[in-house]
C-alpha positions, 0 to 999 in steps of 0.5 A: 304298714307294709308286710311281704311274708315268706314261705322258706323251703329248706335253707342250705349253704352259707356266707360264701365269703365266709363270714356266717354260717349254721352252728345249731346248738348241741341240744337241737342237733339232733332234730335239725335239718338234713344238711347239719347231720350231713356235716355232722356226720362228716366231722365225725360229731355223730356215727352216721346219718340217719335216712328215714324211709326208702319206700316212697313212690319217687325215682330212688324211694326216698323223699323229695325236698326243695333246697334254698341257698341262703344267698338267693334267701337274702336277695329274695328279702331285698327285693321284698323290701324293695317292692314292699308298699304300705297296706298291702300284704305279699305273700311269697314262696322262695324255693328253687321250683326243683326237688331233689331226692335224699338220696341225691342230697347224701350224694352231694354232701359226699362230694362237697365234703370228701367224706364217705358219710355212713348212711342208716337206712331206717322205715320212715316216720309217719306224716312225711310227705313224698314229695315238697317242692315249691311254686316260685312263679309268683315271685318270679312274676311280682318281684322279678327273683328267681333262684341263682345258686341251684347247684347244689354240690357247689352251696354244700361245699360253701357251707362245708369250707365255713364248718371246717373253718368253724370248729366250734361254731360262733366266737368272734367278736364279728358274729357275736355282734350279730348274735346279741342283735338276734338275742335283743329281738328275741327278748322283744319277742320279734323272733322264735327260739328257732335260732340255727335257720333265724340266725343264719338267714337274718344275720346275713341279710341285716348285713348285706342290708349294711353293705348298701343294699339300703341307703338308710343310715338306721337300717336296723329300724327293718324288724324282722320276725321269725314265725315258724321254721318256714315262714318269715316276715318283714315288717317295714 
């Protein structure tokens, strides 16, 4: 058995050719990620956007996260499969290696949307980190992948077409397909409950798994487990 783990930062944009995208359920909005309340806050679902904490010690006060396109997420997974090799265990961080401030991500989201979100600046929560970024030079090295879509304006705005296109989410028969395989797995316990990040990111690699990226005709043989909001597992 061979098994690559990964180790996500935080996932941003969508299908670029518009054909999946994240759509939380109405319950886990309100503890999703920061790109969602962006988005939210544009479409008007809630009143503003909520930033906790302008007293960090980094260049605006606020905190510094690593951002991942979900592209570069899914070319990173085909090149563990490719270097994939049975009884040994890569383990691997997929981020960007850069950190961005909220404050330049709110900025961004602006941008990408058109929209003037309103922003609440409130003290921040207890635990947070100042500063999370990843060290991607191990899977630069062993799997020859680095970071492509790292402007981050141009991802938001990818993601923010398939939100307006998107209104209510998920409703065609297309994505519904993929859906019910993310329900299968989950009723076989191969994925967790956290379905906004597991079914954005493995649907859009089973598909770019069928649109040849593996020459195997059962390709849904590749199980895929969700472990937590950061870490992934391909198991072949």
């Amino acid at each position: 058995m061979a098994i690559m783990i990964l180790r996500y930062f935080n996932v941003i944009g969508s299908d670029p050719d518009g054909r999946l995208g994240e759509a939380p359920r109405p319950e886990l909005r309100e503890h999703g990620r920061i790109s969602g309340a962006c988005f939210d806050a544009a479409r008007g679902i809630i009143a503003g956007l909520k930033v906790t904490g302008t007293d960090y010690k980094t260049h605006d006060g606020t905190c510094i996260r690593d951002y991942i396109d979900v592209t570069d997420l899914v070319d990173a997974h085909v090149k563990a499969l490719e270097k994939a090799m049975p009884g040994k265990v890569g383990i691997y961080n997929v981020g960007t290696g850069m950190g961005r401030s909220v404050k330049e991500f709110v900025q961004a989201c602006k941008k990408a949307t058109g929209v003037d979100i309103k922003v609440d600046y409130l003290p921040r929560r207890p635990g947070d980190y100042a500063e999370v970024f990843s060290d991607p030079s191990k899977i630069n090295r062993e799997l020859n992948w680095t970071a492509k879509y790292t402007d981050l304006q141009k991802s938001l705005k990818v993601a923010w077409r398939w939100q307006k296109s998107h209104q209510k989410g998920y409703e065609s028969p297309f994505v519904d397909g993929f859906l019910n395989i993310q329900g299968r797995a989950r009723s076989r316990k191969f994925n967790s409950d956290r379905r906004p990040l597991a079914a954005l990111t493995s649907a859009v690699f089973l598909f770019s798994l069928r649109r040849g990226v593996s020459d195997k005709d059962n390709f849904f043989t590749y199980q895929f487990i969700t472990c937590t909001r950061t870490d992934y597992i391909s198991i072949i």
